[in-house]
C-alpha positions as CSV (number, residue, x, y, z in Angstrom):
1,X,-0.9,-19.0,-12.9
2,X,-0.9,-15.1,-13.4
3,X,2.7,-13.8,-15.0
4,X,3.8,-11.3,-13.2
5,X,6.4,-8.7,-14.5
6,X,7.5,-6.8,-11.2
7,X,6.7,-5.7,-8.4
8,X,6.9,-2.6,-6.1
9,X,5.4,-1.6,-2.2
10,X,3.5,1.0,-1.6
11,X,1.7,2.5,1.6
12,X,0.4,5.9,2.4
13,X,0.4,9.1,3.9
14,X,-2.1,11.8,4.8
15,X,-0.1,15.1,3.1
16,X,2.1,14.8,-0.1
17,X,4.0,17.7,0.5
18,X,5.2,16.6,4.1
19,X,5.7,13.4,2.4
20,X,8.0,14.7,-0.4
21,X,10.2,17.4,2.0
22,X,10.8,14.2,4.4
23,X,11.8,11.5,2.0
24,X,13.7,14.5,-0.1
25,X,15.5,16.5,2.7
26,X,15.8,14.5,5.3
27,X,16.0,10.8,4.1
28,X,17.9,12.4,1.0
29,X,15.6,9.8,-0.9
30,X,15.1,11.1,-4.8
31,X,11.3,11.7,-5.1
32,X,9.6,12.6,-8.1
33,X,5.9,13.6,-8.7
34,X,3.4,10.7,-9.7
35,X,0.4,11.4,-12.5
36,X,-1.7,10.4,-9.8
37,X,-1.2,13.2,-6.9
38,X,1.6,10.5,-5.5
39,X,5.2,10.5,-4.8
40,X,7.4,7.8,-6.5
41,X,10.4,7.5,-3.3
42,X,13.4,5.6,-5.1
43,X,15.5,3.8,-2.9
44,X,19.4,3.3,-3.2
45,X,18.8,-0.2,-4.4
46,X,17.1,1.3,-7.7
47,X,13.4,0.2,-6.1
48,X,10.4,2.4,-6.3
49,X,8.4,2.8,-3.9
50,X,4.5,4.0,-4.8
51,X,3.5,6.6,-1.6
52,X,0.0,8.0,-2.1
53,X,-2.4,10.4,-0.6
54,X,-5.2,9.1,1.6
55,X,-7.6,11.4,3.1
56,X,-8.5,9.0,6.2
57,X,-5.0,7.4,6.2
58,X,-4.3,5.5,9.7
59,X,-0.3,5.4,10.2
60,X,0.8,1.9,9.8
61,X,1.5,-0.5,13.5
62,X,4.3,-2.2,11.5
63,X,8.1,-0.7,10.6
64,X,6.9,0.1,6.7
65,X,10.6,0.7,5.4
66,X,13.9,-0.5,6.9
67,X,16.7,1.7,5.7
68,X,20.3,0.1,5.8
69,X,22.9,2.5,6.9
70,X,26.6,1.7,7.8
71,X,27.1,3.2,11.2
72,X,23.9,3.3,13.3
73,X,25.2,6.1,15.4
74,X,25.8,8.5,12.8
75,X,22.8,8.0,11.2
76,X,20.9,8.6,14.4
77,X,22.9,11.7,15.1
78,X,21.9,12.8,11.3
79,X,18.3,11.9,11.7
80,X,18.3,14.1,15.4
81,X,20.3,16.9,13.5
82,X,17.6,16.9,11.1
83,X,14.9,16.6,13.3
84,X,13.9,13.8,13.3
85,X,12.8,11.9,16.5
86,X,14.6,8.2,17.0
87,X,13.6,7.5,20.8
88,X,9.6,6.5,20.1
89,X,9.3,3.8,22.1
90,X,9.1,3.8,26.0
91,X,8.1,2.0,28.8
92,X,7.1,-1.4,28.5
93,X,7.4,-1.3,24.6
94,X,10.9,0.2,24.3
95,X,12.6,-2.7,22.6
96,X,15.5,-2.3,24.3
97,X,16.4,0.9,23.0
98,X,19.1,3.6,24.6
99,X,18.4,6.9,25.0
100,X,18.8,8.0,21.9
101,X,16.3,5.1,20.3
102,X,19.0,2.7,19.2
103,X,18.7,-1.0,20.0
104,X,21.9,-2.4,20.2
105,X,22.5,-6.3,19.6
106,X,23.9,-7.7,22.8
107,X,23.4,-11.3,24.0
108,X,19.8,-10.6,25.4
109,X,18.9,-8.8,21.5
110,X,20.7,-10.8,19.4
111,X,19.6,-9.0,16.4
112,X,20.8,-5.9,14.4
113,X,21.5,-2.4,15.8
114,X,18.2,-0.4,14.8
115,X,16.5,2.6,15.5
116,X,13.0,3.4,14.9
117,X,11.3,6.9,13.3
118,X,8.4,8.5,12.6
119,X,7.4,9.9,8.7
120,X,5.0,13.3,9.0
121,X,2.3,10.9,8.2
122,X,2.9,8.5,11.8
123,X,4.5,5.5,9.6
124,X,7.4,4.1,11.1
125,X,10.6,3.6,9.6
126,X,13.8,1.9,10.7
127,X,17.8,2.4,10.1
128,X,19.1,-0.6,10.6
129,X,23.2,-1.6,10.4
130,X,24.2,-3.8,8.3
C-alpha cells in the first residue's frame, strides 16, 4: 500500500491573473504565486488549494469548491456587490433557486441554503450555509 503524507485539490483555469484578482478580491481568499505559473488559493480551514493554468482548459460541469458562509443572504448580496453573478441557473435546470440564485431548504429541497457562481475561468463555485 502507497504511504501517503497529504493531500490537496487542484483544478484549473484558463488566465492566472483573472484567477488571482477573483479568489483575492472578491472571495477575499489569500493567494500567493506558485514556482510553476500557478496560484496556491488557501482556504479558511488552513487547505491549499493548487489552481493552474491550462491553455485549452474546459470549465468544470461539477460545483469545484463549496464555500461555507454564515448567512446565505449576505453573502449573496456581497458576491452581487462585487460583481459577481449568483442566478446561473434557469429554466428547467434552476435547482430551485430564487431570483437572486439562492436555493432555500424547504420541504420539497430538504437540503442546505446554496447559491451557485461562476470563477473568470467558467468553474462553478457554491456558498453554502452552514
Amino acid at each position: 500500500m502507497v504511504t501517503i503524507k497529504d493531500a490537496f485539490p487542484g483544478f484549473s483555469v484558463n488566465d492566472i491573473a483573472a484567477a488571482r484578482a477573483f479568489y483575492g478580491t472578491k472571495l477575499g481568499l489569500r493567494v500567493e504565486d506558485g514556482s510553476m505559473g500557478d496560484l496556491q488559493v488557501t482556504l479558511p480551514s488552513g487547505q491549499n488549494v493548487f489552481v493552474y493554468p491550462k491553455d485549452n482548459h474546459e470549465p468544470a460541469t461539477f460545483t469545484i469548491l463549496n464555500l461555507v458562509v454564515p448567512d446565505i443572504d449576505r453573502a449573496v448580496d456581497e458576491l452581487n456587490d462585487a460583481g459577481v453573478e449568483t442566478k446561473i441557473y434557469s429554466g428547467d435546470q434552476d435547482f430551485g433557486t430564487d431570483e437572486r440564485g439562492i436555493a432555500r431548504s424547504s420541504s420539497a429541497n430538504p437540503g442546505p441554503n446554496i447559491a451557485w457562481f461562476r470563477d473568470p475561468a467558467g468553474n462553478v463555485i457554491s456558498v453554502i450555509e452552514g
